[in-house]
N, C-alpha and C positions, 0 to 999 in steps of 0.2 A: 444401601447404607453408606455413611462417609466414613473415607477410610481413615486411618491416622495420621498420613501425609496431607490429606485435602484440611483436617483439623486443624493440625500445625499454619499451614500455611493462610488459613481462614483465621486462624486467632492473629496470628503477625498483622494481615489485611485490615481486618477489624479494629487494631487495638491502635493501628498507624493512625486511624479515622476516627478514633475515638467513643465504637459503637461499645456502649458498655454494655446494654444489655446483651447485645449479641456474642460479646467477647465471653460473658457468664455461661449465655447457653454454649456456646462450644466446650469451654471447661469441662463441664459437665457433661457433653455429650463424648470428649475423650477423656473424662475418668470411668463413664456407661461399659465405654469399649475397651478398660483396662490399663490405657494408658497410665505410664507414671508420671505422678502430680513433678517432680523434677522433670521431665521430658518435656512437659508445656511450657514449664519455667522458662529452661533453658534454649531450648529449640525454638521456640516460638515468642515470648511476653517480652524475656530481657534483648532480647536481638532486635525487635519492633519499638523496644522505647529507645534503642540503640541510634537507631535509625530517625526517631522523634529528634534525639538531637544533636545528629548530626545535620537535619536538613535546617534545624534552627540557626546552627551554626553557620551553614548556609544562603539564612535569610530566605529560606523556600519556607519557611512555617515559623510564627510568632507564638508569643506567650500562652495566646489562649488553646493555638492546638495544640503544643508541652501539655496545660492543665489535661483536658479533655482524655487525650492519650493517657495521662498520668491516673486521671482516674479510672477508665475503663480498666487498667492494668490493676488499680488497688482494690477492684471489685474482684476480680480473679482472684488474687493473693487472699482476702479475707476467706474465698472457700478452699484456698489450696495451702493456706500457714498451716494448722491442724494435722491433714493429711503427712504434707514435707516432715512436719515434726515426728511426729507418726514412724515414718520409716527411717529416721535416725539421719534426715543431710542434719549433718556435722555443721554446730554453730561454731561459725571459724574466730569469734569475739564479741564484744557487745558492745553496742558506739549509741552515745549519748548525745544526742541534738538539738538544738533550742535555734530559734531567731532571738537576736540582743534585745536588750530593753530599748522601749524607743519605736522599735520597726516590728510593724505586724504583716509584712510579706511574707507567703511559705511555700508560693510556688515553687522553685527553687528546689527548697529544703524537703518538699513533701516528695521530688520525683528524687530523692536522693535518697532518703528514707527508702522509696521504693527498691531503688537500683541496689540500695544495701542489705536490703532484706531479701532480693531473689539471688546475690554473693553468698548468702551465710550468713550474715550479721544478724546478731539481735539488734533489735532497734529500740533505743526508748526515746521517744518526742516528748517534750517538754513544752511544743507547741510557739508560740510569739511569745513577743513583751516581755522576754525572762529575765530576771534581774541579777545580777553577781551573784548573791544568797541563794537563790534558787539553784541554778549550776552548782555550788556545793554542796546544798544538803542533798541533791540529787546525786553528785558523785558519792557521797559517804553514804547511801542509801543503797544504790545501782552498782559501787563498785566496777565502773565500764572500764573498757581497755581505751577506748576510745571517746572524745569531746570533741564536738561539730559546733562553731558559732556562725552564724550564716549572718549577712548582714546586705540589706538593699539598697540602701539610702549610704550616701556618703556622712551626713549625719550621726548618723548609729555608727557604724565604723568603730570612733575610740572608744566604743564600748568593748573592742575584744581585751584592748590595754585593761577596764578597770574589768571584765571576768580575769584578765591572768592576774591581776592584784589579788584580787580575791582566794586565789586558788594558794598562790604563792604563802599569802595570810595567815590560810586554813591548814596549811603544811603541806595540800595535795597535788602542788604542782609536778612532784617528780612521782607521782604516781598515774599518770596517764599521757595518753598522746593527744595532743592538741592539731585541733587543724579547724581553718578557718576559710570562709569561703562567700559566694556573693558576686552580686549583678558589676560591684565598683571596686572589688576587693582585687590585689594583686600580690604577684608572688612577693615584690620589694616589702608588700604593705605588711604579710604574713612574715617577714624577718623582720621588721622592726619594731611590729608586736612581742617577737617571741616566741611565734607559731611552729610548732612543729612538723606542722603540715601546710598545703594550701594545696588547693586543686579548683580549673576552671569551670568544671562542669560535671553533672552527675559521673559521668561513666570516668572521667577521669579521678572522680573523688573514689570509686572503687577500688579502682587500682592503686589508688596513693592509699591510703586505710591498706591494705593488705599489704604492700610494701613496710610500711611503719609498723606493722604489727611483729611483721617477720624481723625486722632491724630488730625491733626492742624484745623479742623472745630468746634472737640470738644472744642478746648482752645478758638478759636475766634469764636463770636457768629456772624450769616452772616448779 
């Protein structure tokens, strides 16, 4: 029988390569054996997309192995969300995400989604093409701690300006964290929006999102 260690390290393997049915049957084959649905997470899924992009970053692996990777990992999480819930990992905030109007890229955004949702975060995707409107009634509805505007095209871009119009309009801008991000986007580009946040890449958007989270807890008491 495969032990827990040979698991772990078959789902990492797999999920580098993007075998998603295979990466499902492991899941399954270390929750058979007791395994905790957080122990595959952590140990194995988010360390292998860790690793998806760092080697991107590298230029050892392009866009389509990101998706691939991306996906086999988001077939795992649809049968290990429930469980994680289940035993109480602690949602650490809830971050609200969209692609701007304009650009319907979500590669990106989908493995960011992913990387935030095996953090702790609730996630709520709003999907492409979202328009300023949308982003607010979605904040007055969602109520997130957190706004994700993602953007691929240099084009789309001053779209993060008219979502912060938008927000500022609506009254909501001092009610959430802002953070912006994308294939063209840069940190200068995220201060001259307005951004509260910017981060270059999934695993880096992690750790900036729990940063801003913790800054803005300490100033407002809950």
């Amino acid at each position: 029988m495969t032990s827990p260690d040979e698991i772990l390290q078959g789902l990492y393997d797999e999920t580098l390569v993007g075998n998603a049915p295979r990466v499902l049957e492991l899941t399954e084959d270390g929750l058979t054996l007791g395994m905790e649905p957080q122990t595959l997470l952590f140990d194995a899924l988010i360390p292998s997309l860790e690793e998806v992009g760092a080697r991107f970053e590298r230029g050892d692996f392009f866009v389509p192995e990101m998706l691939i990777a991306g996906r086999a990992m988001a077939g795992a999480m649809e049968r290990l969300r429930p469980l994680l819930a289940e035993t109480g990992v602690q949602t650490i905030g809830k971050f609200l995400m969209g692609t701007v109007k304009g650009d319907v890229h979500d590669i990106g955004k989908n493995l960011v989604n992913i990387m935030l949702e095996g953090a702790g975060f609730e996630v709520i995707d709003l999907g492409v093409q979202v328009a300023p409107e949308k982003f607010v009634s979605a904040i007055e509805e969602h109520q997130p701690d957190i706004v994700g505007f993602s953007a691929f095209l240099t084009t789309t871009m001053p779209m993060f300006k008219a979502n912060m119009n938008a927000l500022e309009k609506a009254g909501l801008r001092d009610s959430v964290v802002v953070m912006v991000g994308g294939a063209p986007v840069t940190q200068e580009y995220a201060d001259a929006v307005g951004a509260d946040g910017y981060a270059a890449d999934a695993s880096a958007t992690v750790k900036k999102a729990k940063s801003l989270l913790e800054e803005r807890r300490a100033k407002v008491p809950a």
